[in-house]
Each structure stands twice: as C-alpha cells, then as structure tokens.
VEXNUZA-981780 format. One record per residue (C-alpha): residue in three letters; chain; x, z, y. Coordinates in steps of 0.2 Angstrom, whole numbers. Each point is the difference from the previous one (the first is absolute). Example, Ala and Ser with C-alpha at 12.3 -4.5 7.8 and 13.67 -1.06 7.14 Angstrom:
REC   rest   kette       u       w       v
REC    ala       A      62      39     -22
REC    ser       A       6      -3      17
END
This chain:
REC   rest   kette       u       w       v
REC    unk       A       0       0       0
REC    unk       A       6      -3      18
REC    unk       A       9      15       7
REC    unk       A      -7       7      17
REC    unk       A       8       8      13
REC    unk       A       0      16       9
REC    unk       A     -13       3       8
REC    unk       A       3       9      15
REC    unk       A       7     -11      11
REC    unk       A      -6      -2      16
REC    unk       A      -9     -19       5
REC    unk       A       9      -7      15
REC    unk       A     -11      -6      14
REC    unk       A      -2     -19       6
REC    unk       A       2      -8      13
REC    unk       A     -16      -9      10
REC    unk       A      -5     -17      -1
REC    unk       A     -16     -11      -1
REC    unk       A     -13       7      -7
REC    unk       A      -4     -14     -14
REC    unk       A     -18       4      -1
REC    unk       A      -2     -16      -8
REC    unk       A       2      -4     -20
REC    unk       A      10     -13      -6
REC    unk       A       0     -12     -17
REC    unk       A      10      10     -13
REC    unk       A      12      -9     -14
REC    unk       A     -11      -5     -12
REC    unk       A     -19      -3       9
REC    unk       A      -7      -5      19
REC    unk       A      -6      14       9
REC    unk       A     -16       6      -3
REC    unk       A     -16       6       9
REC    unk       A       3      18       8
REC    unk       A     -17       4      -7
REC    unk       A       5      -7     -19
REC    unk       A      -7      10     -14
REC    unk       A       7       1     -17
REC    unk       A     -17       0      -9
REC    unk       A     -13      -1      14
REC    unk       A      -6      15       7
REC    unk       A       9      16       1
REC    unk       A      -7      14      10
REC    unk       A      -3      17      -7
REC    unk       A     -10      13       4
REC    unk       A       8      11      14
REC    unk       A       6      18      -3
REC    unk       A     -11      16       6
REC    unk       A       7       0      17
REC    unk       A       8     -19       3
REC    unk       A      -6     -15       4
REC    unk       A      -5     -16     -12
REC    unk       A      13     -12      -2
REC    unk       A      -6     -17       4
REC    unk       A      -4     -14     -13
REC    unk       A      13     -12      -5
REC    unk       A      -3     -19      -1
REC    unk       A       3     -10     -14
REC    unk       A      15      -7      -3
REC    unk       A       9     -15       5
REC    unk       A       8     -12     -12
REC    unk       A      16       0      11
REC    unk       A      14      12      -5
REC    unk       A      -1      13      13
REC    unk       A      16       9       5
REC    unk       A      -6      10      15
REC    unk       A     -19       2       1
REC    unk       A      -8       9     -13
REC    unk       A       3      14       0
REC    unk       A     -17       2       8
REC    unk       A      -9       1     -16
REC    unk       A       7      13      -5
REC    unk       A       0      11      16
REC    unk       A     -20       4      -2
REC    unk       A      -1      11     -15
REC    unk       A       2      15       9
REC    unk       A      -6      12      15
REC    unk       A      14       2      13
REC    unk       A      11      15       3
REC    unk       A     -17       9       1
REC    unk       A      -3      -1     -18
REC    unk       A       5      -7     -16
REC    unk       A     -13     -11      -9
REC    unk       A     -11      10      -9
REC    unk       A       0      -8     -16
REC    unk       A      17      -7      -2
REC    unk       A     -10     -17     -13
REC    unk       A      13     -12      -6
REC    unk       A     -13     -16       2
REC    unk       A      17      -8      -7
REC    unk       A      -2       5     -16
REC    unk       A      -2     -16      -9
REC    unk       A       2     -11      13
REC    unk       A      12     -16       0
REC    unk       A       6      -4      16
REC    unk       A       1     -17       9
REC    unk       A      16      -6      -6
REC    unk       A      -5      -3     -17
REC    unk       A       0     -18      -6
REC    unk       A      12      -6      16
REC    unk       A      18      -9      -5
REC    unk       A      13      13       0
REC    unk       A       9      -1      14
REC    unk       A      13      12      10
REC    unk       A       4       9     -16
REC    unk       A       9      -1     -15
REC    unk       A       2       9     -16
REC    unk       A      18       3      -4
REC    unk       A       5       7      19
REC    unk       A      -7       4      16
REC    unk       A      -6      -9      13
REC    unk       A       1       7      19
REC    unk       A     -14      -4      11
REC    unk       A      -1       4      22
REC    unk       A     -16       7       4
REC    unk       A      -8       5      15
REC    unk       A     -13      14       4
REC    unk       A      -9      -2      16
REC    unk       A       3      12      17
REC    unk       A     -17      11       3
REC    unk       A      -9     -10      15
REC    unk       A      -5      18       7
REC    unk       A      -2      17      -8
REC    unk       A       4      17       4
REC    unk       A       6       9     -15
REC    unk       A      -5      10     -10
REC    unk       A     -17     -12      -3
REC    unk       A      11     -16       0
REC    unk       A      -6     -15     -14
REC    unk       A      11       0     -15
REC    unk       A       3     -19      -2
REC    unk       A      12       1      17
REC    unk       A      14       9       6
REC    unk       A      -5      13      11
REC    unk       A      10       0      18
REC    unk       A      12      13      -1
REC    unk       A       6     -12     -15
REC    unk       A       5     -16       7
REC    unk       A      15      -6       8
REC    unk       A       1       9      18
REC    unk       A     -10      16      -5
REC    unk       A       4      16      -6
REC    unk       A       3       1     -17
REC    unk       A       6     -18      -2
REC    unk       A      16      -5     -11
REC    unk       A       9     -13      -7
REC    unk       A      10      -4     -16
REC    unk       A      18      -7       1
REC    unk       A      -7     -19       2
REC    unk       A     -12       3      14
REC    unk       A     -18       3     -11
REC    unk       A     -11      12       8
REC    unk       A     -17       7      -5
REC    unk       A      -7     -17       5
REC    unk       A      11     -11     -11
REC    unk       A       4       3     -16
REC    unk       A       6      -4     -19
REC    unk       A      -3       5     -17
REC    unk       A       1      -9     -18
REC    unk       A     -10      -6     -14
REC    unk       A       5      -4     -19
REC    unk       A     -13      -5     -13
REC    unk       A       1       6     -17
REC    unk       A       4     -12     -15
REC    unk       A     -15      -4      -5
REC    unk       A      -9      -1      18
REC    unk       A     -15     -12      -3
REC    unk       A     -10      -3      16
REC    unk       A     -17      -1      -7
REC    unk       A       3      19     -10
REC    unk       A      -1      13      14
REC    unk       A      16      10       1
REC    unk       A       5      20       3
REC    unk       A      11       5      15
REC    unk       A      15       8       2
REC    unk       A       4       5      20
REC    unk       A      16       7      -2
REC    unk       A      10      11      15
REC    unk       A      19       6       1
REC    unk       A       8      14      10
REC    unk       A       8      -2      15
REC    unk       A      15     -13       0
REC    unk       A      -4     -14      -4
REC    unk       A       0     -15      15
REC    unk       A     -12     -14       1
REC    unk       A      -3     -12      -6
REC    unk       A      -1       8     -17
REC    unk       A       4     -12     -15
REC    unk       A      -7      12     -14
REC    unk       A     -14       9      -7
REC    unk       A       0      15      14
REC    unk       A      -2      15     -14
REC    unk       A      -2      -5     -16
REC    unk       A      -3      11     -16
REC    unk       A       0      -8     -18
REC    unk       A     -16      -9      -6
REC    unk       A      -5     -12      14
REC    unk       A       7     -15      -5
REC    unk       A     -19      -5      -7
REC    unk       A      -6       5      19
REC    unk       A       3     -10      15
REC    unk       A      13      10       8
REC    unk       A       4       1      21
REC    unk       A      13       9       9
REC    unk       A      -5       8      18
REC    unk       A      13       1      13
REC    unk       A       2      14      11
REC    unk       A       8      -3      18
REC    unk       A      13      11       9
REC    unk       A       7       4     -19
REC    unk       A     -16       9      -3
REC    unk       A     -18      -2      -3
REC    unk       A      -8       8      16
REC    unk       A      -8      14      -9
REC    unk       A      14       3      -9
REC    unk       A      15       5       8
REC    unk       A       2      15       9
REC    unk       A     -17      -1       9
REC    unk       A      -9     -18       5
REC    unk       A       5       1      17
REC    unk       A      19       2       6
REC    unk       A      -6      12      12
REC    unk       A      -9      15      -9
REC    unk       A     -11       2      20
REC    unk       A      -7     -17      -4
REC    unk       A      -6       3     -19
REC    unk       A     -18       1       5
REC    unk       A      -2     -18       0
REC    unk       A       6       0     -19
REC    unk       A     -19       1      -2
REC    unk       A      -1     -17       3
REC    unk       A      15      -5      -7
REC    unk       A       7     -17      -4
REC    unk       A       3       1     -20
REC    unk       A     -19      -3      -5
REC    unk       A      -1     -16      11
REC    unk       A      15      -7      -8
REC    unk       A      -5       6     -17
REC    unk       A     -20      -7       2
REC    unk       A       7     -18       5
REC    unk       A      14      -1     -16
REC    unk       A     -14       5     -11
REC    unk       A     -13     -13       9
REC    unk       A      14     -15      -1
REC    unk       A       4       7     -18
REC    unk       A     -18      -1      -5
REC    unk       A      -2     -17      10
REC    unk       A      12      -9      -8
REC    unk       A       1       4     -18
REC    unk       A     -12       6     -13
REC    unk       A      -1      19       1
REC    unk       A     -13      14     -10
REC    unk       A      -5      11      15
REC    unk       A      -3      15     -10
REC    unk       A      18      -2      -4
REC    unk       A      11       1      13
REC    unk       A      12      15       0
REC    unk       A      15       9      16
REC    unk       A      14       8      -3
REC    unk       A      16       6       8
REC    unk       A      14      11      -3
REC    unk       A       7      12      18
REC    unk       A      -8      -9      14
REC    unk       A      -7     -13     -11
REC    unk       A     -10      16      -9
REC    unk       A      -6       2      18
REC    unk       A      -7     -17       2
REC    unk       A      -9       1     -17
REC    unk       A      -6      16       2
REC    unk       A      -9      -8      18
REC    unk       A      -5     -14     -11
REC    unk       A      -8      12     -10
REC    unk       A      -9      10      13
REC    unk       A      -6     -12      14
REC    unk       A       0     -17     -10
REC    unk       A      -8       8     -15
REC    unk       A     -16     -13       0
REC    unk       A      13     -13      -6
REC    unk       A      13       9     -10
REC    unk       A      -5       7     -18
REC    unk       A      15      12      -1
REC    unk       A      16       6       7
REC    unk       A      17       5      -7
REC    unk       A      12      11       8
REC    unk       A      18       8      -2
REC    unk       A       3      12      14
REC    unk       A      -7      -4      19
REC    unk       A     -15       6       8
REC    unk       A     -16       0      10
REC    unk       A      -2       1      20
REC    unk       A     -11      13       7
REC    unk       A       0     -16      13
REC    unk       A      -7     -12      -7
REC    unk       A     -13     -14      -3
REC    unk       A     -16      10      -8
REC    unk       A      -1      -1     -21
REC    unk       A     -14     -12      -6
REC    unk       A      -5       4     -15
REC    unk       A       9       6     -17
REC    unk       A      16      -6     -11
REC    unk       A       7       1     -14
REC    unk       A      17       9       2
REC    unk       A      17       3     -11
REC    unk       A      11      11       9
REC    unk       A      18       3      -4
REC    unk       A       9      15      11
REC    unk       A      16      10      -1
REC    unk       A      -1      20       3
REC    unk       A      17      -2       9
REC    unk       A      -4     -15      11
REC    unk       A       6       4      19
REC    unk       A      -2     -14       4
REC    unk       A     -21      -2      -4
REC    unk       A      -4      16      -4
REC    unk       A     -12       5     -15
REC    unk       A      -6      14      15
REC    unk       A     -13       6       4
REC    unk       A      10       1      17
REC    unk       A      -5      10      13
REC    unk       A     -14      -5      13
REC    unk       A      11       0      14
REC    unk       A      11     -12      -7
REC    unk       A       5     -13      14
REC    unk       A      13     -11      -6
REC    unk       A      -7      -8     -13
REC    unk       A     -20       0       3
REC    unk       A      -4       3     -16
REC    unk       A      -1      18     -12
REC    unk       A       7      -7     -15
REC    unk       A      -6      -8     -17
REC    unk       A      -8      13      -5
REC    unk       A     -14      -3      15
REC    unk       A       0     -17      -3
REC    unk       A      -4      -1     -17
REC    unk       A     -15      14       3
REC    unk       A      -5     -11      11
REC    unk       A      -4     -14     -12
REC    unk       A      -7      12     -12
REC    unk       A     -12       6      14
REC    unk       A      -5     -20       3
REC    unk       A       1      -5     -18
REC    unk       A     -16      14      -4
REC    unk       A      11      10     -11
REC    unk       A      -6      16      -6
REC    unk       A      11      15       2
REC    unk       A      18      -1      -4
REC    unk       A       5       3     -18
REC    unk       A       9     -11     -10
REC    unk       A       6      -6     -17
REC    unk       A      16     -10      -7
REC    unk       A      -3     -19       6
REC    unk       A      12      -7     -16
REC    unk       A      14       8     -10
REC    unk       A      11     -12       3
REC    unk       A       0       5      19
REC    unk       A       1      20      -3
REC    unk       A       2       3      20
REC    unk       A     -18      -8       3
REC    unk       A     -16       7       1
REC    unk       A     -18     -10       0
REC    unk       A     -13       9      12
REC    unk       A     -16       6     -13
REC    unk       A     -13      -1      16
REC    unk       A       5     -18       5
REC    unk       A     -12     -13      -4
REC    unk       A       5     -14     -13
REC    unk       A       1     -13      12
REC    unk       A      10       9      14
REC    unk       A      11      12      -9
REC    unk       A      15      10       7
REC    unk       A      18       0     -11
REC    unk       A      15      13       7
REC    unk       A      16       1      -4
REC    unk       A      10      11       6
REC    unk       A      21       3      -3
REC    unk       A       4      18       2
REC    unk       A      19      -4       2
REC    unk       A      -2     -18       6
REC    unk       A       7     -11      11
REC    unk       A      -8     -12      15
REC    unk       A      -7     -16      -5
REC    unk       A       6       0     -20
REC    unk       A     -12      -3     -14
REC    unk       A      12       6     -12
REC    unk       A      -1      17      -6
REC    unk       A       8       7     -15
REC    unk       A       3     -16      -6
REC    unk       A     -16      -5       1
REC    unk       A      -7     -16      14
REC    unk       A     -16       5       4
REC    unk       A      -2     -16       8
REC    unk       A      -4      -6     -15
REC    unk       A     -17       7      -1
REC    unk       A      -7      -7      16
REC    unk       A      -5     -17      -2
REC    unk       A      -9       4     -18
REC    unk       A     -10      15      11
REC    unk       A      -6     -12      13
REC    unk       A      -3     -14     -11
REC    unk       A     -10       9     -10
REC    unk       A     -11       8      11
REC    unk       A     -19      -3      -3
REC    unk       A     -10     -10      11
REC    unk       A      -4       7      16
REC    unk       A     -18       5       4
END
C-alpha cells in the first residue's frame, strides 16, 4: 500500500490570482452542464434544522470535469442540520457512464486528469452551497494555497485506473483513495491504496500545499481563520471527481467507498460525514474530524484503524479547549458516527480473529456498522501490528456490506 506521510505539517498559504469561477473540459470528456446529474434527480429530504437541497437535473452526455458536483450537493440540510434520514437512493443505481467508450483511463496504470471546481458566485459561510468553493478558499482569500506547480482549490488533479476486467456495460465499485501529507501534484498513483481493489475502479485525490486541507495541522494556516473550515473546500473538489467519475465510466452507486491514511484519514473521514448521501463507507488509519466543519448527512459505514501512542492524531478524547488542532481526538469522531449511524449503546464484540486488535459495534445496524482498531503500542499511519496488516481486511468489509436501506 502507498505509504503516507506525517501528518502534522502545516499547509502553506497561496498566493491570489483570478478567481476561475468557470469549469473547463477535463482530459477525457467536454465539459458538462453545471446542473448535470448522475442519475436524474438528487435532492433529499433536509435535516431537522437545515434547509432542502435543491434538485439536480439530469445528466448530460458530455464528460463533465467541473459542474456536477451539484447533484450531489442537495441531499442534506445546511450547517443547521444534517439530513434526517441519511437514504442512500444510490443503492442499486448505475450511473451515466455506463455503456460509453472508455476513454481517459486505462487498466494497467493511472491516468491523471486537471479538474476544475467552480468559485461560490456569493455566499457568506457557514450556509455556503457545497458544489463551490466558498470565498475564504479561492486564490486572494484567506485560507487560499497552492501546491508546488501553481494548483489552487479551484484547479486541480487526481487519477483513475480501471480494473482488469472493467466492462462498461457491468456497473463498477469505487475506490477514492487519499495519502498523507507529502506527496506533490500531479499525483501519478492510486492516492492510498489497501490490498483488494484491483476489481474496483480506483482514484487518487490530491491534496494542495502538501496536505489535504482538513488534514494537516488545521484547514486553515492561520488557526484565527478556522471558522470558515465550515465551508471548506475538500467536499467541492471531492463531489466533482466523484460526478466526472460517475459521468464517464460505468459506476454502482451504492458502491463507492473513501479512504486515507494521516491527512488523507481526514479527508475520508469528511467524506464520510458531509458527503455521506453518495459514499457507502469509509476507511481510515489515524486522522480525524473538525469540530469546523461542513454538517454530517446521513450515516456510513466506518473501519477505523488507530494507534494508542499516536501524537501525531491522537486516539484522545482531548480536551475541549484544545485549539491547535480543532478537533478532540478519534475517539469523538468515531462516537460521532456511532451517534449518526443509529447505533445502540456502546458494547462490542471481536470483528474477525484474524484481526485480534478490532472490535465490531453490537448496536450498529447491518448496513452502517462501525469496526475499531486500535494499537496499544502503535505507531502513526501503519497498518501493521504484530505482524499482522490490518489493511487487509478493509476492502472485503466494505465490499461486503449489505445494501443500503
């Protein structure tokens, strides 16, 4: 599996430049529609306290490398409220890319791809859209960075390979896969990787200013500015991979899966909360959840991997006044998916015993259950323990996960 960095470096800020509202063709596909939908309409219900998300049109049959994202960004309330149900419509569901030529992808290495996610027109955060980056994101404000070759939050890459057998009229499983802090774009590999996703379509995110941006030290480089992480820009970037993804090649949407090791942890983790609507499951070895933050909706499927003796993403809980990280720990984060996943108290029983350190959650229900394991005596970012890869049980856990309600 690809190795992830630390993850406590601190994301440089960028330097200003045009805003970029405006999406371009990607690699493989002209642009498409900015209200495009992967499978027609895509609005949810809205949470208790937030807003309805609006309907999504139907797709184009152009590739669409920058406007999409829309058809996800309805399935939940705002940061008033997450969805109250959390219903993966997905399940079952082929998406629009089934039965086109392949193109832009090949199935003995990866191919990189430039995207573009659309500047907000106007928002104030916290109650900024999620298919656009919020203000405090793009180049000029804030919070904006760069990576070494000039991409900013607006404009960037990440890559796809297709498994062996990829046929375009059979719908496919998923695999968004994030690394820790490190590596510059453009990526050329799978991202974070874990063995048993060569029969999913596999995509690497790229993170900008060495880390994702809710996962290095905080999302902002300023810890006075991390209140706009509410609104932060790793969900746009994320909704408009998985729309191109979806547009382009033949995907089952039930089955499409995140996960990251240090700051790619984070970013899966994100995925997991506020794009829950269109990810089945997450995977995660260290990182952590934002008390700032775009709101959770609806539940996941989780299999978390910690370290007792990780200083660098602490297992926690850490103390409420905490204010370097914004976070309290793993701990808190996992609770919370408990919480939004229906579970029923908190006891436990052994998940495999081939995987000693992990423990399945008895109160979860069968379609969003809950796996933790945690390493007294581990190290940060490692899935080995006592000669054992852990890794190894992820891809069978989320693969075989029933079908979503």
């Amino acid at each position: 599996m690809t190795a992830a960095g630390t993850g406590g470096a601190t994301p440089a800020a960028g330097n200003g430049g045009g805003a970029g509202a405006t999406a371009t063709a990607g690699t493989s596909g002209s642009a498409g529609a900015a209200t495009a939908g992967s499978s027609g309409s895509a609005g949810a219900a809205a949470g208790a306290n937030g807003s309805a998300g609006a309907t999504a049109t139907g797709g184009a049959d152009g590739g669409v490398d920058a406007g999409g994202a829309a058809a996800h960004a309805g399935s939940g309330g705002g940061q008033g409220g997450a969805a109250g149900s959390g219903v993966k419509s997905r399940t079952g569901m082929k998406s629009m890319g089934c039965g086109k030529d392949v193109a832009g992808a090949t199935t003995n290495s990866f191919t990189n791809h430039k995207i573009s996610i659309p500047a907000c027109a106007a928002c104030t955060v916290p109650n900024c859209p999620r298919d656009c980056v919020a203000p405090p994101f793009v180049p000029g404000g804030v919070n904006a960075q760069t990576a070494g070759n000039g991409e900013n939050f607006l404009n960037r890459d990440f890559t796809i390979e297709l498994p062996t057998n990829y046929d375009p009229s059979v719908a496919s499983p998923v695999f968004f896969g994030a690394d820790g802090c490190g590596p510059a774009a453009p990526l050329m590999g799978a991202g974070f990787s874990v063995p048993g996703e060569n029969n999913a379509i596999k995509v690497g995110l790229q993170q900008i200013g060495s880390c994702f941006a809710d996962g290095g030290i905080r999302c902002a480089p300023d810890i006075k500015n991390v209140g706009a992480c509410v609104n932060g820009p790793e969900i746009p970037y994320f909704l408009t991979v998985q729309q191109w993804v979806e547009s382009n090649f033949c995907v089952d949407m039930g089955k499409e899966y995140v996960g990251g090791g240090s700051s790619g942890a984070w970013e899966a983790l994100l995925m997991g909360c506020a794009a829950a609507t269109s990810v089945r499951g997450i995977y995660s070895l260290a990182g952590g959840l934002r008390e700032h933050r775009w709101a959770c909706n609806g539940p996941s499927a989780a299999f978390m991997i910690v370290s007792d003796t990780d200083t660098l993403n602490p297992v926690g809980p850490l103390s409420m006044l905490n204010t370097i990280e914004d976070t309290y720990g793993m701990k808190p984060a996992r609770d919370e998916i408990l919480m939004r996943n229906g579970c029923v108290g908190n006891g436990t029983a052994p998940f495999d015993v081939k995987y000693p350190e992990c423990v399945k959650y008895t109160g979860c229900p069968a379609t969003y259950p809950v796996v933790w394991c945690e390493f007294p005596g581990g190290s940060h970012d490692n899935p080995n323990y006592n000669n054992i890869n852990y890794a190894n049980a992820i891809a069978p856990f989320l693969l075989g996960l029933p079908p979503a309600p």
